[in-house]
N, C-alpha and C positions, 0 to 999 in steps of 0.2 A: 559531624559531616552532614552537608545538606542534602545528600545525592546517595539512594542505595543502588546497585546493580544485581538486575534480577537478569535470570534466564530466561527466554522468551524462543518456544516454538513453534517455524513458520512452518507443516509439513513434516520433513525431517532435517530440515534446517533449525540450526540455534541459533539464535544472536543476540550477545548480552546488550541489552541497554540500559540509560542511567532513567531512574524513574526518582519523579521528583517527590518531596515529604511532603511539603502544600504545595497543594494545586495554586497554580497561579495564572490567572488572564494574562494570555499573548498580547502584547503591547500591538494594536493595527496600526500605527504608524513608523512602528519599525522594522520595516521586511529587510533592508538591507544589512542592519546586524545581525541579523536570524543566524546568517551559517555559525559565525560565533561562540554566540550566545546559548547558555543554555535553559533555553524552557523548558517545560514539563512535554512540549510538544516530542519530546526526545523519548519521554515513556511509551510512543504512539507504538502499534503492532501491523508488522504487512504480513498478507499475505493471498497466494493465490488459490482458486477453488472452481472444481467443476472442469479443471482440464485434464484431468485422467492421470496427474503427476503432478511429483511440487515445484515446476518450470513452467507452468504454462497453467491458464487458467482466468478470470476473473478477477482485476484487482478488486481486495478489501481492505480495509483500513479500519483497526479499532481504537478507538478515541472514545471517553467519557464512559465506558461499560459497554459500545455501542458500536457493531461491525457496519463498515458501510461501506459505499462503491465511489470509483470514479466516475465519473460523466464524459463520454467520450468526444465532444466538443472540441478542437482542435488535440485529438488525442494522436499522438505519430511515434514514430521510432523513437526520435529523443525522449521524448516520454518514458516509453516501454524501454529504453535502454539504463535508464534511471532507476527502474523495477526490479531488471534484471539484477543489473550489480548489486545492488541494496540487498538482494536474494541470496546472493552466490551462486546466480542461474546461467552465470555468462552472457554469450550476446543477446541482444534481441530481434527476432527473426522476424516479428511482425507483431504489430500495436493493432489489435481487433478493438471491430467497434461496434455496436448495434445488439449488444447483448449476446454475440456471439458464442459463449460458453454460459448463458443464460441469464436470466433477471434475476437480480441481488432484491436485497430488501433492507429494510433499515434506513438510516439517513445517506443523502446522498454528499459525501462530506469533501469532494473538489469538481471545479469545472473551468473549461479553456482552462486546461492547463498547457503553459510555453515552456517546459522544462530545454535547458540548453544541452542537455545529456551528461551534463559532468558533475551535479546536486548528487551531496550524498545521502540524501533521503527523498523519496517525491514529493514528501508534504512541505519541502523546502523551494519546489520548482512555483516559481510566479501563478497565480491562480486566479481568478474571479474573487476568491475569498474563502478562509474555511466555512465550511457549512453552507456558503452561498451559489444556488445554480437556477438554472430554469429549464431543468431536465427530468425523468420520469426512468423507470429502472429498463426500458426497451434500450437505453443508452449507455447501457453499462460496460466500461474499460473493460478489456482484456487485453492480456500477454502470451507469446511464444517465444522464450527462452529456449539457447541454445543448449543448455546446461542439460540437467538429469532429466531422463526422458524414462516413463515406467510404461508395460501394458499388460503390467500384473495388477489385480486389484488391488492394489493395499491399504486404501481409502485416503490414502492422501490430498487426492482431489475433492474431496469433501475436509478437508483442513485439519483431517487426522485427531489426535485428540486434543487438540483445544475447541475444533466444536463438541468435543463430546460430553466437555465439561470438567475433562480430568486435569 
């Protein structure tokens, strides 16, 4: 088999994805087979941070060992609506922009992104390019999802234990 499935958590969300054996370069002239097809892009990891719960927050995105942000550049509901689902956060109540739930770090790994709202991942929504922006982390996506809403501490908003390393 060329494909294992690992468990991956966002928060206190799971969700299995297929993570690929070799890493393989995304074909750039093939965006329209993307949904299809499956690249290694499919190992990618969301998740949201810094909003007090795991529906709302700062998008991040881990790709190559490496958390990064979106670039809020034409960032809008269909966007954040993309997030949400991809989450199991429900709707999306409102696509923040301006580093609203604060400055990320790391790479900045999409920009203008035009999602149509119905991509079942964001990194599938049309974009500038991976890894390509001319943004700075003041700019960084955020989410409010209608979904689970906490204002207990439970550190979810700091991305629970996958930032902790466990």
């Amino acid at each position: 088999p060329s494909a294992l499935i690992i468990a991956v958590s966002a928060g206190n969300q799971t969700q299995a994805l297929p993570q690929c054996k070799d890493p393989v370069t995304e074909p750039a002239a093939s965006a329209a087979s993307e949904e299809s097809a499956p690249y290694c892009s499919d190992s990618r990891q969301l998740r949201l941070v810094d909003g007090g719960g795991p529906c709302a927050g700062r998008v991040e995105i881990l790709d190559q060992g490496s958390w990064g942000t979106i670039c809020d550049d034409g960032w809008d509901l269909d966007d954040a609506r993309v997030v949400c689902r991809q989450l199991g956060c429900g709707e999306a109540l409102n696509a923040t922009g301006s580093a609203h739930f604060g400055a990320g770090s790391g790479p900045i790994w999409m920009d203008d992104l035009n999602c149509s709202g119905n991509e079942s991942h964001v990194w599938r929504c049309p974009s500038r390019g991976w890894g390509r922006h001319d943004c700075r982390h003041k700019e960084d996506a955020g989410v409010i999802c209608s979904g689970q809403h906490s204002t207990l501490s439970t550190g979810w908003g700091r991305g629970g234990a996958l930032e902790d390393g466990l």
